[in-house]
N, C-alpha and C positions, 0 to 999 in steps of 0.2 A: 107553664105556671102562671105567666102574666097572660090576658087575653090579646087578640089580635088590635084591638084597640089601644089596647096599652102600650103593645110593642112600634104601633104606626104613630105614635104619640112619640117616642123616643127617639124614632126615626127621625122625625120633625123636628125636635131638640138637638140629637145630635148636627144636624144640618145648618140651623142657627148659628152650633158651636163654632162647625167650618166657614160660615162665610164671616164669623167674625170672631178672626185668630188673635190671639195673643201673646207676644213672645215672653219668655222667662224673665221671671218678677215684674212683669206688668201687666197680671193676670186678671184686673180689679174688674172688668163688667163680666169677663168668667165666672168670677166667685161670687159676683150678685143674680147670677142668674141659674147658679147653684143654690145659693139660700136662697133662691124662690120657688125652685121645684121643692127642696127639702119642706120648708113651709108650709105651703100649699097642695102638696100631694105623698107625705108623708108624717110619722107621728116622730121622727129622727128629731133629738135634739143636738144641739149644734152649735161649733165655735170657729173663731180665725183663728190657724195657727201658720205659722211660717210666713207671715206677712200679708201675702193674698192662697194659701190654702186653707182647709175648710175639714174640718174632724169632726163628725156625725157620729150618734152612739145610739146603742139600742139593747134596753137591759131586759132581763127575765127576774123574773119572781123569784129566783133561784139561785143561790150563790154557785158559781163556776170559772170554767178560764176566761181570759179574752182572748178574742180576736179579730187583728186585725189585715182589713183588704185597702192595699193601697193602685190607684188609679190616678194618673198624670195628666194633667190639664191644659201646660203648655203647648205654643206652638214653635215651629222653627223661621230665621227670615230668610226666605227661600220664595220666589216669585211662583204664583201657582199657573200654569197652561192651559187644565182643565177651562171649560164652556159650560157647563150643564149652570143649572140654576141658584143652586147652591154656592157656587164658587167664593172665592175669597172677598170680604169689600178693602180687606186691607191692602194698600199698593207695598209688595213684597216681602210678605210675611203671609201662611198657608202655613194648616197639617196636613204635614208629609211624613208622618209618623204616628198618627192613628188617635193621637190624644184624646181627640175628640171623641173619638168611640167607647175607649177607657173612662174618660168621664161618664159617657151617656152607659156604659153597662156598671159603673156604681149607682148612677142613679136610676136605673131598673133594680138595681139590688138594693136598695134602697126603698122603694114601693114594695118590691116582695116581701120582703121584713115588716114591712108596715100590717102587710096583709095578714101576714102569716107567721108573728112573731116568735120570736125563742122564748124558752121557759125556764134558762138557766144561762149564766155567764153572763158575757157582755160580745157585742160585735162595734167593733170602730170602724166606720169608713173614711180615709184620708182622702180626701182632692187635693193632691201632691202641687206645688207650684214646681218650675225652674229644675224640671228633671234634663231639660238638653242641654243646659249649661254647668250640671253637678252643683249645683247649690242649693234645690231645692230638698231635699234629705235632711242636710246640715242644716238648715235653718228652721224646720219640725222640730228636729232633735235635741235643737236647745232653744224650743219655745216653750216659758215655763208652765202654759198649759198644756201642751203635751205631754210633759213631766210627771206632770199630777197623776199619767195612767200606769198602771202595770198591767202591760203585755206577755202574752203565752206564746202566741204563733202568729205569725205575718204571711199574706201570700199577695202575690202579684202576676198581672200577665202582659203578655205582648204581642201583639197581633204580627204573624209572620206569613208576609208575601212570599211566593214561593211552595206553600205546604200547600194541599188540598183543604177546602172550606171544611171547619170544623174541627179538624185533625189535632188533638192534644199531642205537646211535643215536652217532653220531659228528661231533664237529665240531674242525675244527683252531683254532688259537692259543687265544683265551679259550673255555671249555666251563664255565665258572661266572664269575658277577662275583665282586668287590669288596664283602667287606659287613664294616662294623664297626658298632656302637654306642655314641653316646655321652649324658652325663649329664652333666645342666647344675643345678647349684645355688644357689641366690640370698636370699641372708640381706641380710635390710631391719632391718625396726625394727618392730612393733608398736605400736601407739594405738588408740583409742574408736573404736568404728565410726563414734558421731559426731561425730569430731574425725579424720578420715583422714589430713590433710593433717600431723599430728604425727608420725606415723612413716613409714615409708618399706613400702611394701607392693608384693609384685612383680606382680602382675595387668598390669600395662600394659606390663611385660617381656616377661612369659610370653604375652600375646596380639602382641606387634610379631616374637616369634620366629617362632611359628604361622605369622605373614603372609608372612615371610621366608623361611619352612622351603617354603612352598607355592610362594614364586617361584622358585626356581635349581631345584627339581621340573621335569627332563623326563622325561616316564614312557612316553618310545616305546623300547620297547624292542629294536627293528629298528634304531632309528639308534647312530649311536656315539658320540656325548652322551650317552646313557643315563645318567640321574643322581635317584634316586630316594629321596626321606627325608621317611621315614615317622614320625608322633609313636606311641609305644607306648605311651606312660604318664606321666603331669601330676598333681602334688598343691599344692595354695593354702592352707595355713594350717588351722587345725581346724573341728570343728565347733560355733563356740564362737560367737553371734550376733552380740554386747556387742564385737567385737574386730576393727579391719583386719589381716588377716595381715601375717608378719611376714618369713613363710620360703614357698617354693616351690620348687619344682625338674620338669623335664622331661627326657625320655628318647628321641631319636629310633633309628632306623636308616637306616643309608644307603646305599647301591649303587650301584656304575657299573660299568661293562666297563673303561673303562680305567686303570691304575691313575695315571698321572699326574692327572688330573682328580680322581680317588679324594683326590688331594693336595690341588692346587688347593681342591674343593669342603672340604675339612678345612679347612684355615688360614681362607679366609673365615667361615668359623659360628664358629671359632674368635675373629676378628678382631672378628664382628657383636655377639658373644654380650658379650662382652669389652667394648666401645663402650656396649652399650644398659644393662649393668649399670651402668658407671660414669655416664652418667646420667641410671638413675633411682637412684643411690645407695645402690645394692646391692653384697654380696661376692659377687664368681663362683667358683665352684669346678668346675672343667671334668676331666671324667675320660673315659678309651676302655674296651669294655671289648668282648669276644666281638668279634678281630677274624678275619677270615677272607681271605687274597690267594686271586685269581683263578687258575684252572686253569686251566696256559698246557701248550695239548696239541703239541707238537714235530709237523711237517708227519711224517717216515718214523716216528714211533712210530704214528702215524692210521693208515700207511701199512697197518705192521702188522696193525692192528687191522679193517684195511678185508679183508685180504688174509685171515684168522681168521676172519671172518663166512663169508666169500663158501666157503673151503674147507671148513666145515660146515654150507652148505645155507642160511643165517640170511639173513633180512629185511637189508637194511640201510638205514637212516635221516640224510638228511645234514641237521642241524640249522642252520637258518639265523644263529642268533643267540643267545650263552648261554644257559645257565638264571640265574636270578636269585636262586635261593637260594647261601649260602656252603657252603664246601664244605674242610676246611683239609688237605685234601691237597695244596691251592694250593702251601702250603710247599715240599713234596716236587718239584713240577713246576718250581718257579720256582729251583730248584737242582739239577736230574737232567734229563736228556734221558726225554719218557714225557707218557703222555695218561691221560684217565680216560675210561671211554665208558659211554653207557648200557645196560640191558637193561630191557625191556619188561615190566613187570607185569601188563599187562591192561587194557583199553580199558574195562573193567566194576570193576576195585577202587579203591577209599576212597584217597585223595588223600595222598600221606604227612602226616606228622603230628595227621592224623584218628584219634581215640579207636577209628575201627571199622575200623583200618589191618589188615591181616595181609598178611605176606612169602606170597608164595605158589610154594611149593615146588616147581612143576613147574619151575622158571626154574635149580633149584641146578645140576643138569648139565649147564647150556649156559653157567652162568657158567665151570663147572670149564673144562671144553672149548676156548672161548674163550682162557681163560688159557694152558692147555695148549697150543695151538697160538702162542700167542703165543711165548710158551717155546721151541719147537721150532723156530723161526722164525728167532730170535735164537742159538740154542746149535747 
């Protein structure tokens, strides 16, 4: 649909993107050199929402639905390995989660639409900021210029390492779990190491949680229990030999498919954690933090998306059982009718969030395509 020029043009952009990453909510020379392609190589008119994202529109002569295609911008700080030329200029922060590609296939869809405008409804494209840290959803959705729209259908995608290049991967109702993290803090008392029994030291907390965190652990993640929590990070007092700690704190994550359980498993850690500080005579201090809802894909937006493979010739993949990372487009799905589906990176590239990650560019016109027909589908 775009010419070969066009597409070696994006390539170039996208690459830009990659050697100058940006991590979540400090997106700002991203978003300026998004309103410079929009500007200059498209008829998209255009606003900031969510602080540093960017919501493009494109209307038809015709009254009808909207809809909208969301695509994420950020990057993660993750130090990059890669050598090619392109590589990161930032010192430890690279996309190792493809954002860049996602950016660079809105804005090929973006010039398509220019080209080849619709004649009814509306199309939004979001430049999503601060999707790795779950914030950036929540800060769209109550920016009161995005407010102003009403939305039909939402659809999103992800580029997944692992599938064969091009491979549409599709699965209805949940298409990502349930993931937040939380942070457990426990102020005791300090005393002599040898004299333990004078203050109050969390060790015997922090190991009855471990025990606890590994029991309500089921980690099939074919079944629909799926409930998974993980410890990421534990500190016990200093390094100081002469002294029982006095203070500690642990950090897990957690996941499930469903989001009630999602509930349920909350309040009990909550309940435990609460219970085992009081006695062993500790302050709890309990905090959530990077949470992510579940993308819940509506059976005819799949429908769509099944119907969009099949008319461009594309692989299609019916996924048995979420993916298990978070994903906070969740937000978007669990209030719009719309699905998110995968595209296939290649059965041979670097695992996302692997330091030797690269989006790889043959996939940007079959995202465009995909979307595009999606579009055509619904308008």
């Amino acid at each position: 649909m775009l010419s070969k020029a066009q597409l070696d043009n994006l390539t170039k952009i996208r690459r830009i993107f990659h050697a100058n990453p940006e991590v979540s909510e400090h997106e700002t020379e991203t978003q300026k050199r998004i309103a410079n392609y929009l500007t200059n190589e498209t008829i998209a008119n255009f606003k900031n929402v969510g602080h540093t994202g960017i919501l493009a529109s494109f209307e038809g002569n015709q009254s009808g639905p909207t809809v909208m295609i969301r695509g994420d911008i950020d990057a993660l700080p993750i130090t990059e390995t890669n050598t090619f030329k392109h590589k990161s200029k930032s010192p430890g922060v690279s996309h190792k989660c493809g954002h860049d590609g996602h950016t660079t296939i809105l804005l090929g869809l973006a010039k398509l639409l220019s080209e080849k405008p619709i004649t009814r409804g509306k199309v939004l494209l979001l430049f999503q900021p601060a999707e790795e840290n779950g914030a950036g959803a929540a800060a769209v959705l109550h920016d009161e210029e995005f407010q102003k729209e009403t939305i039909d259908y939402v659809f999103a995608l992800h580029n997944l390492p692992g599938y064969p290049l091009h491979e549409v991967v599709v699965k209805e109702q949940e298409f990502t779990g349930n993931v937040k993290s939380i942070i457990l803090k426990m102020t005791g008392k300090t005393a002599h190491a040898a004299e333990p029994e004078q203050g109050h030291n969390p060790s015997m907390a922090i190991s009855e949680i471990f025990i606890f965190a590994n029991k309500i652990t089921k980690n099939q993640p074919e079944n629909s229990d799926f409930f998974l929590m993980t410890p990421v990070y534990a500190t016990l007092g200093d390094l100081a030999y002469g002294i029982s700690a006095g203070y500690g704190e642990v950090h897990f994550t957690i996941r499930s498919w469903s989001t009630d359980l999602m509930k349920i498993r909350s309040e009990e850690i909550v309940e435990f954690f609460q219970k085992t500080c009081k006695k062993h005579e500790l302050h709890a201090d309990i905090s959530w933090t990077q949470v992510f809802h579940a993308n819940i894909n509506e059976t005819k937006s799949v429908d769509l998306i099944r119907q969009s493979a099949l008319q461009n010739g594309l692989s299609l993949t019916e996924r048995e059982y979420p993916f298990r990372w978070g994903e906070d487009f969740g937000l978007f799905t669990q209030q719009y009718k719309g699905a998110m589906f995968g595209l296939g990176a290649g059965t041979d590239s670097p695992a996302l969030h692997n330091p030797d990650y690269d989006y790889p560019d043959e996939i940007t016109e079959t995202g465009i395509t995909m979307f595009y027909s999606i579009i055509q589908q619904i308008l």
